[in-house]
C-alpha positions as CSV (number, residue, x, y, z in Angstrom):
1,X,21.6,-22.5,90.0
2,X,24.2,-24.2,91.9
3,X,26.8,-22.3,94.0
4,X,29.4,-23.4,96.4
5,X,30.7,-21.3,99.3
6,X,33.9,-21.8,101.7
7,X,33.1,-21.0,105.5
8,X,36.2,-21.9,107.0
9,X,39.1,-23.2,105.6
10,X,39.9,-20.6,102.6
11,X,43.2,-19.7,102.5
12,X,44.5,-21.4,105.9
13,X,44.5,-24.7,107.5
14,X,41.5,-25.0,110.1
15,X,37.7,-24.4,110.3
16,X,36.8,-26.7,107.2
17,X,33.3,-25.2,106.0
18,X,32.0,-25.5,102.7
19,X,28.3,-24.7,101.6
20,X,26.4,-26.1,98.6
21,X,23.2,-23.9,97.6
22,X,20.8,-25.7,94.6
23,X,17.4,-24.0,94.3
24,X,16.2,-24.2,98.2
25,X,18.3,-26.3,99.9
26,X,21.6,-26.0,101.7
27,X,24.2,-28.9,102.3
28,X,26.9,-28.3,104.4
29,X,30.0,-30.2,104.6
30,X,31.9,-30.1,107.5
31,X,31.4,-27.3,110.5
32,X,35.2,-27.0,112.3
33,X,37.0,-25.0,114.6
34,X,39.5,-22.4,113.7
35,X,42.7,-23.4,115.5
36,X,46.0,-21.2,116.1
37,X,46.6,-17.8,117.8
38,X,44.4,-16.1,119.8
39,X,43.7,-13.7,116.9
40,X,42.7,-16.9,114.3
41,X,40.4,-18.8,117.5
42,X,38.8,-15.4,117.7
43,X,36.8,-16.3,114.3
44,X,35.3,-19.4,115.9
45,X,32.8,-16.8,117.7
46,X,32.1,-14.9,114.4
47,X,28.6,-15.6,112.2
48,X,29.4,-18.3,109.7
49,X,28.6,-16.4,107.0
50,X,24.9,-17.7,107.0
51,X,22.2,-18.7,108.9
52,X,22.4,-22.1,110.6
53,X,18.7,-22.3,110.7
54,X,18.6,-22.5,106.7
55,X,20.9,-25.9,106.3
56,X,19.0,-28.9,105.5
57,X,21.9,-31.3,106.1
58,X,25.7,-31.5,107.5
59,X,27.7,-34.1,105.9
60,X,31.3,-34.5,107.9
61,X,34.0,-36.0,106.3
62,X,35.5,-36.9,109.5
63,X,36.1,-36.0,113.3
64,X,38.9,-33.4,113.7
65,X,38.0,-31.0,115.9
66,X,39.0,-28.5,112.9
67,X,35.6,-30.5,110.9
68,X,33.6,-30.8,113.7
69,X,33.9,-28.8,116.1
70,X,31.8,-26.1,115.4
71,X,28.9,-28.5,115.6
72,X,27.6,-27.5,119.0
73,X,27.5,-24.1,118.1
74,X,25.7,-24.3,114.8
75,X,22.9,-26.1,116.5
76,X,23.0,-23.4,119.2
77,X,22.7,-20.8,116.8
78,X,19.5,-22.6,115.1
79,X,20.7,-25.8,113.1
80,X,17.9,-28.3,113.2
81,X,19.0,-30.5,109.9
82,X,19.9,-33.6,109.9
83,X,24.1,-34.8,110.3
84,X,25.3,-37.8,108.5
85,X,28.6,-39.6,109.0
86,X,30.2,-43.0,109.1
87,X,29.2,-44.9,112.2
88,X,33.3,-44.4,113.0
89,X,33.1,-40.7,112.5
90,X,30.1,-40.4,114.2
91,X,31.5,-42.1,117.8
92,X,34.8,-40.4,117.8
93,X,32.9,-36.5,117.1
94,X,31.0,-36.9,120.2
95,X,34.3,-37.8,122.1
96,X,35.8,-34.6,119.8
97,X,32.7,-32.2,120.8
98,X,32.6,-33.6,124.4
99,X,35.8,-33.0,125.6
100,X,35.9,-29.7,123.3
101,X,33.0,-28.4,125.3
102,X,34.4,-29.8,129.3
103,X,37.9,-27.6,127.9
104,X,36.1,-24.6,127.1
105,X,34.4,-24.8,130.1
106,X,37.0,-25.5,132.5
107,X,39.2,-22.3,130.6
108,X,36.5,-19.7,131.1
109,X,36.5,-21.3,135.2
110,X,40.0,-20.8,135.5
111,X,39.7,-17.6,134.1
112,X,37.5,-16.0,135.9
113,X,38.7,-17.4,138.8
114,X,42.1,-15.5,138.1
115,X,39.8,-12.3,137.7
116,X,41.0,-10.3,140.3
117,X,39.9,-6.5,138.2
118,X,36.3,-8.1,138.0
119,X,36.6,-7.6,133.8
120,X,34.2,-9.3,131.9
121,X,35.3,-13.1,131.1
122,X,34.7,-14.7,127.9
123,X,32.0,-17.3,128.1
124,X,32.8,-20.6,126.6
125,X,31.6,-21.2,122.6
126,X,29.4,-24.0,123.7
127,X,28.8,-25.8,126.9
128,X,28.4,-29.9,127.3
129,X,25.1,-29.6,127.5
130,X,25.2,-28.1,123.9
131,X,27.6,-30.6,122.5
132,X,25.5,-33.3,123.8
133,X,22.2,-32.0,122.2
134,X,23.7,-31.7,118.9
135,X,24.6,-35.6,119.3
136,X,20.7,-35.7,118.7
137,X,21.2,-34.9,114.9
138,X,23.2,-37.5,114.0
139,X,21.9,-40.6,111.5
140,X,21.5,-42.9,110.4
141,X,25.0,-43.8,109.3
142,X,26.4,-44.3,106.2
143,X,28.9,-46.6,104.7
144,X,31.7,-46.3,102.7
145,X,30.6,-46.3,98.6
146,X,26.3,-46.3,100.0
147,X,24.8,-43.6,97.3
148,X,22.6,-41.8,100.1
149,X,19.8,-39.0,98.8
150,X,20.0,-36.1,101.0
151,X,17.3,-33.7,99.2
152,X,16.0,-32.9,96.2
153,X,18.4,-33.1,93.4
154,X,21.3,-34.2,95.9
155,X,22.9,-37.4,96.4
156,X,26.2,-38.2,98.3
157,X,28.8,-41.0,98.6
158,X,31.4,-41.7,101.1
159,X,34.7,-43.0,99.6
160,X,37.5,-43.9,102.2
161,X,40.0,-41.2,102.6
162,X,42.3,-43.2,104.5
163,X,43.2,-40.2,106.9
164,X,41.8,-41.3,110.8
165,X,38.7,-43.7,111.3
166,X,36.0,-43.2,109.6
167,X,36.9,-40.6,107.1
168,X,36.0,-39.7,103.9
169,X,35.6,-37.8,101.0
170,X,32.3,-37.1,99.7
171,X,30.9,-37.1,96.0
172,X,28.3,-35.3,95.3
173,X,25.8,-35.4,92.3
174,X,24.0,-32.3,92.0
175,X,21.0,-31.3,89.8
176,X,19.3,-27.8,89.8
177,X,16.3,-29.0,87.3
178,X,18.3,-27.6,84.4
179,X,21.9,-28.2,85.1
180,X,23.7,-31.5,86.6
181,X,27.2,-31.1,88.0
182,X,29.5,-33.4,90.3
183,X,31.6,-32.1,93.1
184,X,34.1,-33.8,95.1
185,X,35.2,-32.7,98.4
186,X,38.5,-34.5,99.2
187,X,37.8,-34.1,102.8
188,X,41.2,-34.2,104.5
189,X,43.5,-37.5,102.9
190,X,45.5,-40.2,104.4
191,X,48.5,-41.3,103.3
192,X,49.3,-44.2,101.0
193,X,51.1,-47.7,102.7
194,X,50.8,-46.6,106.6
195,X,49.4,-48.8,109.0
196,X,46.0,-50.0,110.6
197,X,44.1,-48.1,107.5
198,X,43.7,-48.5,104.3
199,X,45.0,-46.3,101.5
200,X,42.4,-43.0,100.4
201,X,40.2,-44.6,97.5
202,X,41.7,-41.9,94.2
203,X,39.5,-39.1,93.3
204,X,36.4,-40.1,91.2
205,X,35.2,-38.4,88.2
206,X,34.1,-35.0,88.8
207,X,33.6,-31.6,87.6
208,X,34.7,-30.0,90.5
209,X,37.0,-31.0,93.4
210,X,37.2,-29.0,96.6
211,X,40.6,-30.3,97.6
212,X,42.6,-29.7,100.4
213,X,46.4,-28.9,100.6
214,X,48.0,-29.3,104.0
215,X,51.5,-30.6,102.9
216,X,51.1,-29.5,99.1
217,X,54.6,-28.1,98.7
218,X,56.3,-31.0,99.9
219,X,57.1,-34.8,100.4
220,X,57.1,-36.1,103.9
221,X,60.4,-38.1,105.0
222,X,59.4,-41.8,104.8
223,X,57.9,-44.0,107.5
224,X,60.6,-46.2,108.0
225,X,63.3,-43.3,108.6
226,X,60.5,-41.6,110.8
227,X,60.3,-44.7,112.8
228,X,64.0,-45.1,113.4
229,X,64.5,-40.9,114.4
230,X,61.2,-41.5,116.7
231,X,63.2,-45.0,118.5
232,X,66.4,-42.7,118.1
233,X,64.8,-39.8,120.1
234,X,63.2,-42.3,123.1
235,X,66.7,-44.2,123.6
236,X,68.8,-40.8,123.5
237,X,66.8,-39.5,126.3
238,X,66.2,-42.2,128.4
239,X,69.9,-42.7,128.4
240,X,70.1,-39.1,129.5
241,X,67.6,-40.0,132.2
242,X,64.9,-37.8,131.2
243,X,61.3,-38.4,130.0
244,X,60.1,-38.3,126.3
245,X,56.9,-35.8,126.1
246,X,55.3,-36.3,122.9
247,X,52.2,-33.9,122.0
248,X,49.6,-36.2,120.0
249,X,46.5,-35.8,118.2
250,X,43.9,-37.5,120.0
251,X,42.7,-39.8,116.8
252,X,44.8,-41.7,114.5
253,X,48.2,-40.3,115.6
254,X,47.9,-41.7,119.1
255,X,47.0,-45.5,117.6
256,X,49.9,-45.0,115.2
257,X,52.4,-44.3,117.9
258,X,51.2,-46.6,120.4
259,X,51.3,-49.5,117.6
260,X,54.9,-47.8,116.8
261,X,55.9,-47.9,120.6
262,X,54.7,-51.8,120.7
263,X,56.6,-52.9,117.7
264,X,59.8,-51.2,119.4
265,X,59.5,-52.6,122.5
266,X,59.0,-56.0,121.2
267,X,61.4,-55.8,118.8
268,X,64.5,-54.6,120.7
269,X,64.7,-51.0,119.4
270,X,63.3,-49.2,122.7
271,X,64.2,-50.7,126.1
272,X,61.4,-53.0,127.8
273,X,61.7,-51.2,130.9
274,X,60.2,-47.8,129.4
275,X,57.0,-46.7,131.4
276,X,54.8,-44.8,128.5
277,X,51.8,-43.0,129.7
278,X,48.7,-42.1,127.6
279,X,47.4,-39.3,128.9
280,X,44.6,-38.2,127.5
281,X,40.9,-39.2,128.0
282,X,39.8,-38.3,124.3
283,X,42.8,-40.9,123.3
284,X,41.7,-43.4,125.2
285,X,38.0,-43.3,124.5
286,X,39.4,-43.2,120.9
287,X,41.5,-46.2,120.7
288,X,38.3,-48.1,122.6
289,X,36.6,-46.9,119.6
290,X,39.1,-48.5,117.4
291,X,38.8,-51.7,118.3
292,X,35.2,-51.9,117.6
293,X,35.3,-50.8,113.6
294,X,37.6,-53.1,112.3
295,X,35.5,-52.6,108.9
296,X,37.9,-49.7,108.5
297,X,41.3,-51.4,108.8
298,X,43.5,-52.8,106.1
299,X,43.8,-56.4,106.0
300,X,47.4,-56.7,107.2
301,X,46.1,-55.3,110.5
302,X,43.2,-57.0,110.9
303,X,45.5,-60.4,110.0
304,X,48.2,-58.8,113.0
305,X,45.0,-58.6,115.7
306,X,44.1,-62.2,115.5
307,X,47.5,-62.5,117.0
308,X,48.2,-59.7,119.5
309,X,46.7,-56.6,120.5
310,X,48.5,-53.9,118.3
311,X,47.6,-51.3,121.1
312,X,48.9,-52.6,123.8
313,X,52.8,-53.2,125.3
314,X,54.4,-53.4,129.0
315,X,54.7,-50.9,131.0
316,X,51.6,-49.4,129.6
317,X,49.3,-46.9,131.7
318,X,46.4,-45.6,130.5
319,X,45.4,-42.2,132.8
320,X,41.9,-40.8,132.8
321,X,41.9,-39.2,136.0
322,X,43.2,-35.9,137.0
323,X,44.8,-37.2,139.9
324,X,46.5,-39.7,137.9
325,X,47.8,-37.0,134.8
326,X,49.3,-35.1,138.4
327,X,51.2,-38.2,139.6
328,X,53.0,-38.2,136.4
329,X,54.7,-34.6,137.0
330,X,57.0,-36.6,140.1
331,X,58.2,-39.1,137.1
332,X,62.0,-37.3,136.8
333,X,63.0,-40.1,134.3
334,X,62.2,-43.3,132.1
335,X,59.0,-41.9,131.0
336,X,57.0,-41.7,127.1
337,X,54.1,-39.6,127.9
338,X,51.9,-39.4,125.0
339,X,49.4,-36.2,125.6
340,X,46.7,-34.2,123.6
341,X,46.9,-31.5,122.4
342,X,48.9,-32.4,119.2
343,X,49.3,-28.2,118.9
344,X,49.9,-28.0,122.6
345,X,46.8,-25.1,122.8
346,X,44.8,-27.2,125.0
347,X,44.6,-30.5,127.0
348,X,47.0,-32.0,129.6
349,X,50.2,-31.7,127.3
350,X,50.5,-28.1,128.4
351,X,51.0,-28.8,131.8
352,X,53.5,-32.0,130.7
353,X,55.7,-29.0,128.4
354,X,55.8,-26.9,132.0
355,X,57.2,-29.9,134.1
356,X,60.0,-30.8,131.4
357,X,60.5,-28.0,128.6
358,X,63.2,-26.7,131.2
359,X,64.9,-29.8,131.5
360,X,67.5,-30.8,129.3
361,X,68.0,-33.9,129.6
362,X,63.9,-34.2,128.8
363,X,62.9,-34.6,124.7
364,X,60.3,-33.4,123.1
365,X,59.0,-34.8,120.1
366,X,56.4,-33.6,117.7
367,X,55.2,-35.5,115.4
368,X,52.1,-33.7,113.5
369,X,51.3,-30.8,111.9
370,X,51.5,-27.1,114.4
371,X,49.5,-24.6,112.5
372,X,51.4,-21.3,112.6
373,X,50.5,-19.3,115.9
374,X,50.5,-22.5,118.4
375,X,52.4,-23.4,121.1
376,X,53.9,-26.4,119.2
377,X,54.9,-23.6,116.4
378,X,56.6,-21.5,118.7
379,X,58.5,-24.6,120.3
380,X,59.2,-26.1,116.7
381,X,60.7,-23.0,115.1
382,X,62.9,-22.5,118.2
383,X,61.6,-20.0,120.9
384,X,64.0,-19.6,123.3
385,X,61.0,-19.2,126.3
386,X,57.3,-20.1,126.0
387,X,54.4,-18.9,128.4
388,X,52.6,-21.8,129.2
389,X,50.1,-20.8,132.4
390,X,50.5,-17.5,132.7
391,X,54.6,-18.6,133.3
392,X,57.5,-17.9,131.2
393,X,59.0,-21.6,130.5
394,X,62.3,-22.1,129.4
395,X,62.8,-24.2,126.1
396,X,66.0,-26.3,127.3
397,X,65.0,-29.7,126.1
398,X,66.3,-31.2,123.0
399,X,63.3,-30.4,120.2
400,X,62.3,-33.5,117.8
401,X,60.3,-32.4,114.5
402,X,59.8,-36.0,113.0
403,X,57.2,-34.9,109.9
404,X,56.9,-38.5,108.5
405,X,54.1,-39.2,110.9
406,X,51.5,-37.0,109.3
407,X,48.1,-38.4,108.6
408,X,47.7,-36.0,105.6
409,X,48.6,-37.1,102.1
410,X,52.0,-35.0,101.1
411,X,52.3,-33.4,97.5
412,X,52.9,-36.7,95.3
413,X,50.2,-38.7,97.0
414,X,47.5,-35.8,96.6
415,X,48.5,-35.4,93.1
416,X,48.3,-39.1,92.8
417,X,45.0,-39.0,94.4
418,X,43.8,-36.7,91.9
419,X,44.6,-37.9,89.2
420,X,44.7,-37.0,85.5
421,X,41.0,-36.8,84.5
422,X,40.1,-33.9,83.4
423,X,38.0,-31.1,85.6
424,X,36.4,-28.3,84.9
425,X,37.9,-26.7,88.4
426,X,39.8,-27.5,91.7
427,X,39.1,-25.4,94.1
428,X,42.2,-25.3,97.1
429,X,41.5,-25.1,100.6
430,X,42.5,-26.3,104.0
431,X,46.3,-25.3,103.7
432,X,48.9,-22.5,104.4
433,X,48.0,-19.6,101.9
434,X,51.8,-19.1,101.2
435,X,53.3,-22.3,101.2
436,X,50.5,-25.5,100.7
437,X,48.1,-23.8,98.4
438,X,49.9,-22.0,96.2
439,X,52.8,-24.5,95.8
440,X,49.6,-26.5,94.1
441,X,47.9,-24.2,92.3
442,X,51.5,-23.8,90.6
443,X,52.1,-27.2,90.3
444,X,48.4,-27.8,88.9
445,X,48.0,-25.2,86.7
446,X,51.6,-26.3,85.0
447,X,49.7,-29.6,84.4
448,X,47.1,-27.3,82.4
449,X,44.4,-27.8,85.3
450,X,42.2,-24.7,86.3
451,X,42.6,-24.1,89.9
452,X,40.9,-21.2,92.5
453,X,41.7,-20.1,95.9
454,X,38.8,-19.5,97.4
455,X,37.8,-16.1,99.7
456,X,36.2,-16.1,103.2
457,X,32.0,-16.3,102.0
458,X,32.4,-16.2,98.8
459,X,29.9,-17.4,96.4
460,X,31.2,-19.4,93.8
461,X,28.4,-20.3,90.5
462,X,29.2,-24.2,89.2
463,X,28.4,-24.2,85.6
């Protein structure tokens, strides 16, 4: 018998979790962290709906913090399988985990440093010394299109997805003794004709796809009008004198809009004399990373890097140390300060928002997804104030929502990536319940294809 499960994921957009069960053994793909309000985190402490001890192997697709970064804490509950990823994947989760673990940690110590009624503080989900022993699972590597076994009955391949480096979606060829089935998990998909990667490899032949459906109710606006508002927004507001704060995703977003940024500059659509800042440790531990898998990039990239580092433009600071991040508060003007967290619930973007959310002559510009009940939400759908710190903040600067960024394939390119061969089922997770998911369940099932949202632990038989 052969049944799949989702664990995170069903019915909203983070904590991708998805269980295969055939005869004795227990694949997991993907372990993430539920991200948005306080009341959606509050599931990252919950059981996962089984017991960690009981999983043979974890097979991540890639190294969002919302695929891995319940890692630590399955091992910490009793995971003792073995983890296999791309070699990519595999170096950017233990950045991910890492600085996942030092945040948690340096939250509960501000906390409880603010206790003054001596309540009970909540202890961080996992500590760095946890994250850095379930580093000890990982391997050996696999590489895109390798058919790996993983147990009895079980093999895997990776197929680019073409969302950050590293990623993919996984086949998987299943066989219970008396029934065979395929199932492809689309992991989370790139999209089509954007720079440094290459475009997701199309969905296989399969009986069942486990597909996800961030931005499946809608196009995005294209990458060349994205690029022009994004230039637009920096030269607006450095004319105004102010700084430009934009909240990024650590991996992927932050290469794209550094590359962006140094085709600008040397083209003559942002003024030479802008300072940008990268301000974020994760970033810049990922963009070292980048650099050394060029096996992942598309060839007019890796034909642009034997000429000029893509990364890299005047006026460019990279700022690991605290001290450093502090310095950047005095900056009243001339400033692009690129910080994590692309949701703005975490990191040193936060404490950018409180030095020039108040400001008007300061921009913000957001250029990824905010998952409903974050801080980049409630700034994007047009809060008046924000609390950032314990301290109301005024929202005063001018708001950018520039969607054409996204590293996630919108409606035509994930319908595209399907394809028309025929399934027996595609099940739809990793999206908004009322908008993404059902907005392709409607659109599939008027193509004639059989679709399912999956429930929270439910147990779903393949046949």
């Amino acid at each position: 018998m052969i049944i799949y499960s989702c664990h995170g994921a069903a019915k909203q957009v983070t904590g991708s979790c998805h269980l295969i069960t055939c005869n004795d053994y227990r694949v997991l793909i993907d372990c993430g962290m539920f991200q948005g309000g306080s009341e959606v985190e509050r599931g990252n402490a919950e059981p996962f709906g089984f017991d960690p001890a009981s999983i043979d192997v974890l097979l991540l697709t890639h190294a969002h913090l919302d695929h891995c970064g319940r890692i630590p804490l399955l091992v910490r509950r009793g995971f003792r399988g073995r983890i296999l990823a791309t070699a990519a994947t595999r170096e950017l989760a233990r950045v991910v985990m890492l600085d996942a673990a030092g945040l948690q940690e340096e939250d509960a110590r501000r906390a409880q440093r603010g206790n003054r009624r001596g309540e009970a503080v909540t202890p961080p989900l996992y500590t760095l010394d946890d994250a850095l022993h379930a580093l000890d699972f990982f391997g050996p590597d696999v590489g895109y299109n390798d058919t790996v076994p993983i147990v009895d009955g079980i093999t895997a391949r990776f197929l680019d997805a073409g969302h950050i480096l590293g990623s993919a979606s996984i086949l998987l060829d299943v066989d219970d003794g008396t029934l065979r089935r395929s199932l492809l998990f689309s992991g989370d998909l790139g999209n089509p004709g954007r720079p440094i990667l290459r475009d997701p490899v199309p969905a296989p032949v399969a009986d069942y796809v486990v597909m996800e459906t961030t931005y499946g109710d809608r196009p995005h606006r294209s990458v060349p009008d994205s690029i022009r508002e994004m230039y637009q927004a920096i030269r607006e507001t450095l004319a105004r004198r102010g700084n430009v704060v934009i909240p990024t995703f650590a991996l992927e977003r932050t290469q794209e809009i550094l590359y962006y940024l140094h085709r600008g500059i040397r083209d003559g659509a942002i003024p030479a004399h802008v300072r940008v800042f990268l301000d974020s440790p994760m970033a810049i531990s990922a963009t070292e990373i980048f650099r050394r898998h060029p096996e992942c990039f598309d060839d007019e990239f890796l034909a642009e890097l034997q000429h000029s580092d893509p990364f890299d433009m005047p006026g460019l600071h990279f700022t690991r140390d605290t001290s450093e991040s502090m310095a950047i508060n005095s900056i009243e003007d001339g400033a692009v300060i690129l910080a994590g967290s692309g949701m703005c619930n975490g990191g040193r973007v936060r404490h950018h928002l409180k030095h020039n959310l108040w400001r008007e002559r300061s921009s913000v510009v957001f250029v990824g997804y905010a998952a409903p009940g974050t801080l980049a939400r409630r700034i994007v759908d047009g809060a008046a104030t924000v609390r950032i710190f314990n301290e109301e903040i005024a929202v005063r600067a001018q708001v950018w929502t520039i969607n054409g960024f996204s590293a996630h394939a919108d409606q035509p390119a994930l319908l595209a990536w399907l394809g028309v061969a025929p399934r027996r089922k595609v099940l739809l997770v990793h999206g908004e319940y009322e908008r993404g998911m059902q907005a392709m369940r409607d659109c599939l099932t008027g193509r004639g294809v059989s679709c399912q949202l999956p429930g929270l632990h439910e147990p779903i038989k393949l046949d």
